[in-house]
N, C-alpha and C positions, 0 to 999 in steps of 0.2 A: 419521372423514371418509372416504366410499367414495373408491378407488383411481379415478380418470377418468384418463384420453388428457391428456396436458400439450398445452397450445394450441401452436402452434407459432409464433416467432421470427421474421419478425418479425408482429405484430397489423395488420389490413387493417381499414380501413371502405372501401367499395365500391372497393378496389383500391388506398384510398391506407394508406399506409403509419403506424401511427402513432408518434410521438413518445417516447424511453423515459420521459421526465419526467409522461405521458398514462397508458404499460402500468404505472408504480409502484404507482398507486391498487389495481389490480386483477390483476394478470396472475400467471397461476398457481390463482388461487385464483376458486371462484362460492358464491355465499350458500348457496345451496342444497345446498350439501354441510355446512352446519352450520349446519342450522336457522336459515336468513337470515340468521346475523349479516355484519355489512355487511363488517367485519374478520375477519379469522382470528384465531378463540380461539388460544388457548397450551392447546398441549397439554401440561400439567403432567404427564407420565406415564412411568414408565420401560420402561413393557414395551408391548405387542400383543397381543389374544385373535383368534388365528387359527379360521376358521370349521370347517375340517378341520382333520387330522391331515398329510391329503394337500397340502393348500396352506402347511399350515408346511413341510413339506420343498421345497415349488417355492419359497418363498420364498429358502430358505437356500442349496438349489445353485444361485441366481442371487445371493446374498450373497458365499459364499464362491468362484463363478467355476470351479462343479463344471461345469458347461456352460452353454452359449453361450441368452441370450432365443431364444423361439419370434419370431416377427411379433406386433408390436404388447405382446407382453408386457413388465410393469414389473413391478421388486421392489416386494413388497407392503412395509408397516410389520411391523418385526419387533421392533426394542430400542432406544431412544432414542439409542445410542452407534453403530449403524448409520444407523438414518435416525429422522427424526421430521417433521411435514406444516411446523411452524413453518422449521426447516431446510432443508425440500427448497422452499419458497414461496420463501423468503429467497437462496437460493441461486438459482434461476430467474431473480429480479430482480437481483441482484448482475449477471449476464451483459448485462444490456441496454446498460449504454453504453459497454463495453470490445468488444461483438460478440464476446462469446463463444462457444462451444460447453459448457461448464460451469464451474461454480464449485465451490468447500467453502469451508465457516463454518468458523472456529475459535475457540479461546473466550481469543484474545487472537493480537496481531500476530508476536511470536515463535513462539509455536504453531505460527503459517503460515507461516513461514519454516524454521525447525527441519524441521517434515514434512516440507515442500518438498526442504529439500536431503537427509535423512534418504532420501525415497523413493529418491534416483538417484546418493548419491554411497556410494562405497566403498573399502576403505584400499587407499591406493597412489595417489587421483583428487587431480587439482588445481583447486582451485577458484579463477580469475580473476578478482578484484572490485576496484571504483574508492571511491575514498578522497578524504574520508569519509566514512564510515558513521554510521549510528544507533549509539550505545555497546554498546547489546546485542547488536546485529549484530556489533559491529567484536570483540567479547569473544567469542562467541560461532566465529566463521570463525577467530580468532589465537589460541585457546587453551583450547577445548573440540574443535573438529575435529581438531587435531593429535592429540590424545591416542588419537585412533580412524587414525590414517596417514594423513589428510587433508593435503595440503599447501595454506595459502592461498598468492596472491601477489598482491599489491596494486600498482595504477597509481593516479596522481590521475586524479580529473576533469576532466576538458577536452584529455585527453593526444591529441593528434593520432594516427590507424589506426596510420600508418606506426611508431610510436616505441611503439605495445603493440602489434606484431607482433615491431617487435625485440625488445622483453622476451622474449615465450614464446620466441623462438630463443635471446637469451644464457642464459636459466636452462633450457633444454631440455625444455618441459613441453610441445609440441605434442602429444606421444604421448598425453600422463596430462591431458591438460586434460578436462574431464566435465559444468563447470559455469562459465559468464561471470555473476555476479553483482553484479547496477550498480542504484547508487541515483541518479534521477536528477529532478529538481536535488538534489543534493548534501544532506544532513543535516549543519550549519546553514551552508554557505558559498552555497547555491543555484546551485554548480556544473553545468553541465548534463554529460552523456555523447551523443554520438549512437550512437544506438539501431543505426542502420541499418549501422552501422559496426562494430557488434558484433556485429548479423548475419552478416554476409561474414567476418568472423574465426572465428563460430565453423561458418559451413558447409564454411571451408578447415580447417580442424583436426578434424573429424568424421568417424565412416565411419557406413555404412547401418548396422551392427551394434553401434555405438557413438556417436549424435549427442550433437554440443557444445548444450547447453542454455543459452539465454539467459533467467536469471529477472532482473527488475526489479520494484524494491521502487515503488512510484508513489504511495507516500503523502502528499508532499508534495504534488502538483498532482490527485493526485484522480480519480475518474472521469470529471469532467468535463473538467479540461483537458489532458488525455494519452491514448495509446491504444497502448501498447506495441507489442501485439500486432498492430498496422497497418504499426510497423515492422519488424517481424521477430523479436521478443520471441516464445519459449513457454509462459512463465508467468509471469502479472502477483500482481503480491503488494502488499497490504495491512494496515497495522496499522487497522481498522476501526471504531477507538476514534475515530479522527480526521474524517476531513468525512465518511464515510459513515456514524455513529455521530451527531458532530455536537452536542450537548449534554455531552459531559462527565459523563456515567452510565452509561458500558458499557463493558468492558473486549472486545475482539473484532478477528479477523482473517479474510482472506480473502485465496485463492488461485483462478485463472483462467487457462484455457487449452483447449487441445484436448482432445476426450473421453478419448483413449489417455493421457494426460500426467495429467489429474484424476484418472480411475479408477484408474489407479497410487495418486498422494495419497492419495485418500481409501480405500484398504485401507491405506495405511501410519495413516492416523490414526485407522480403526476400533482398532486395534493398538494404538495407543500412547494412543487415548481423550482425543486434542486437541481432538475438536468441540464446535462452539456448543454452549450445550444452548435449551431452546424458548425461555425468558423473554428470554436475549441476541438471538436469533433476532427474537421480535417486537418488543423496541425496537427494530434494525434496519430491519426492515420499515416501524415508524413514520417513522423517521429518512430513513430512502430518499423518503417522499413530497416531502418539503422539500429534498432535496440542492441539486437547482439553484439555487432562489431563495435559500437561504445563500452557495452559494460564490459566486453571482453578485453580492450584498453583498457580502461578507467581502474582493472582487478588487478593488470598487469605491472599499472603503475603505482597503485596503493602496495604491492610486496616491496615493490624497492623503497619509495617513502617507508615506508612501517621498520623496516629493517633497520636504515638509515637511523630513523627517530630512537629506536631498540638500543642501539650501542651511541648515541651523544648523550657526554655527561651532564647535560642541562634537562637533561629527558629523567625524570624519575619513573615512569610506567607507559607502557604502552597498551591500548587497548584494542587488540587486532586480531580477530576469529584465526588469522593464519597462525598466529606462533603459540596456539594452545597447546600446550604437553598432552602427550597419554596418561599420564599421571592426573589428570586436570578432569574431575567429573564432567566439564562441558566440553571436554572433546569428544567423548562419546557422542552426545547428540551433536553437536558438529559435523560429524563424520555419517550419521544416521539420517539428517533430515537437509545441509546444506550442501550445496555442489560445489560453492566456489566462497573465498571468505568474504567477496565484495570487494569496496571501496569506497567503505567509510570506516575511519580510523578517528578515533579518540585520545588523548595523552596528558597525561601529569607534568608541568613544567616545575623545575624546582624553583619554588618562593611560594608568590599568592598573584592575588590580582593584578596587584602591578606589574609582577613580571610578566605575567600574561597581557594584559595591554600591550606593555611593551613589546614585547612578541609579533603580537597580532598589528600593532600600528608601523612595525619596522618592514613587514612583506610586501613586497615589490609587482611581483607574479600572480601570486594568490590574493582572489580578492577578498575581504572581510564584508561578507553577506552572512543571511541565515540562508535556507535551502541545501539543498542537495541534488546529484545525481546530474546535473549538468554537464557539459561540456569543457565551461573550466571550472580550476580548482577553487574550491572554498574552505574559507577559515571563518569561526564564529568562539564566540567565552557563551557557553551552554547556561550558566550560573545568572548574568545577567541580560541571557539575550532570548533562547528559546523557550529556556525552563524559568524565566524571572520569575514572573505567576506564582512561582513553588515557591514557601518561607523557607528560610535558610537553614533550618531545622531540618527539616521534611526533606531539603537537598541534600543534605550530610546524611542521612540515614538512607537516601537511595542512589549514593554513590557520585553525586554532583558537587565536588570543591570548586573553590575558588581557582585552584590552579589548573584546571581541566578545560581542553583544548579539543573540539573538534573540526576533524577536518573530510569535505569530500574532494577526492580525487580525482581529477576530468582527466582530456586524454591530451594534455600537453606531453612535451619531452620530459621522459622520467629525471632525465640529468638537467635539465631547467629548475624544473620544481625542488629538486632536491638542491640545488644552489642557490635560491631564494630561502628552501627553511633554515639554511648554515647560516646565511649572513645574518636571518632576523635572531635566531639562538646565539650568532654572535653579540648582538646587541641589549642583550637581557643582562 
């Protein structure tokens, strides 16, 4: 595929602006650069046939950052584990509706987490994150960092500015802090964090030659109902497998931010050979056409399940960004930093684990997997399944029982799924 000028961010018809759910179809990519096909082939290939001698070396001292692009010049295709066209397309649209400046593919969610923090932290840095975490995150920050002089230190979610300001003062890490790391809503309690708040924490503990970096995992609510980086976030992060993937056949992740911040990334993961490769890349791409009209389902159908789940007397809590009060300090940022509450829902069944087994082994509809963000519905026990990794201690203190129930939402019939959780609540 010859090397062209990438369109520029955002796409105009006579002035107006278009839609990113409009740019998916096409943006980045024109037929005519592969022989009209209407999609961009997979380029199944691990290498590049350079036309000179002379333009493989301008490729690679713009590879390896021996110096600086002339105007208008791009790195050519060089090695599948640098760049490849499925990648660099895929990556282009990834940026549309968090308003990026760039993205990297990775060939699975922890990949792009790992990089992520890999690129910019080093022994001695402290890394501040809210709790809880995905399991492999929370294993990953409390007991693979340390080993390298990492220090984590965790706050819950919803901790009001004032009270994780005094953390970093009583444990004294204002100096060593390098990295604010928040999942937010929460992995599986749909805790929120305000964003903005984590902002100004980390611009007061930062210097010019040292900034505090706010990464945010936003897999939970998607690209479409969040936008990190709008509130002060520098890199938004992605397990990819989930509503941007979206079918449940691709393992993949994604990382987003400012060009200085990505270009970092993506030499650390040429390095380490984290990226997509083309075939993860164009299911992507396929995945991406459909985003909206799934989550926009999937939101429609988690209000009626949530409601549902809300008034059965076998339900003791529900946990669902929609039915926050005013009254409730997380409605505020609710209302400040999310568009839509999602479709993923959390809940309290009354007993313990056994009723919950029993619960989850009686669903008919809903499959009992772990993941999210697919197409159908899923049920998982958070206690022994995603978060097991966590001691049962450390679960109870950040809101993981025994009798807690998460569930993601796909786009079956709302009145299907809701007569599968009756019968299995029957059976408890």
């Amino acid at each position: 595929m010859p090397r062209k000028p990438k369109p520029k961010w955002p796409a105009e018809i006579n002035g107006h602006r278009l839609h990113p759910e409009s740019l998916m179809m096409s943006y980045g990519y024109r037929p005519e650069w592969s022989e009209g096909a209407l999609k961009c082939p997979i380029f199944q290939t691990s290498t590049f046939v350079f036309q000179s001698a002379e333009e493989g070396k301008r490729f690679f001292e713009l590879a390896y950052g021996l110096r600086e692009p002339r105007r208008a010049e791009q790195l050519g295709l060089i090695y599948s584990r640098l760049n490849n066209p499925d990648l660099e397309i895929l990556e282009d649209r990834l940026t549309l509706w968090d308003e990026a400046e760039e993205a990297a593919a990775f060939e699975s969610g922890m990949a792009a987490i790992f990089t992520s923090l890999l690129t910019f932290l080093r022994p001695g840095d402290v890394v501040l994150h809210s709790e809880p975490l995905y399991g492999g995150t929370d294993y990953l920050l409390k007991h693979i960092l340390p080993e390298w002089g990492i220090e984590p230190v965790g706050f819950l979610a919803g901790t009001p500015e004032d009270e994780v300001r005094a953390l970093i003062d009583e444990k004294g890490i204002g100096e060593r802090l390098r990295v604010l790391y928040v999942e937010t809503p929460a992995n599986p309690t749909n805790r929120l964090v305000d964003l903005e708040a984590c902002a100004r924490i980390a611009r007061d503990h930062g210097r010019p030659d040292r900034p505090v970096l706010v990464m945010v995992d936003n897999t939970f609510l998607g690209p479409l109902w969040q936008h990190p980086l709008k509130h002060g976030a520098h890199i938004v992060l992605y397990s990819a497998t989930k509503y941007i993937g979206g079918h449940s056949d691709v393992i993949a992740g994604a990382a987003l931010g400012a060009s200085e911040l990505l270009k970092a990334i993506k030499g650390t993961r040429t390095f380490t050979g984290s990226m997509a490769g083309p075939w993860t890349g164009w299911l992507l791409m396929r995945s991406l056409e459909t985003l909206k009209i799934r989550m926009e389902k999937q939101a429609r159908n988690a209000r009626r399940v949530a409601d549902f789940l809300a008034e059965h007397p076998k339900v003791e809590r529900v946990y669902y960004l929609g039915h926050l009060k005013e009254d409730d300090p997380q409605y505020e940022i609710f209302q400040r930093q999310c568009k839509s509450p999602g479709a993923m829902i959390s809940f309290e069944i009354r007993g313990g684990e056994a009723e919950a087994f029993r619960f989850l082994n009686s669903l008919k509809l809903i499959k009992l997997a772990v993941s999210l963000g697919g197409t159908e519905s899923l049920a998982e026990h958070p206690a022994t399944m995603t978060h097991s990794d966590i001691p049962p201690e450390e679960q109870r203190r950040i809101g993981i029982r025994e009798n807690l129930i998460r569930l993601s939402v796909g786009i079956e019939h709302p009145a299907d799924l809701i007569l599968d959780l009756e019968q299995a609540l029957e059976a408890v």
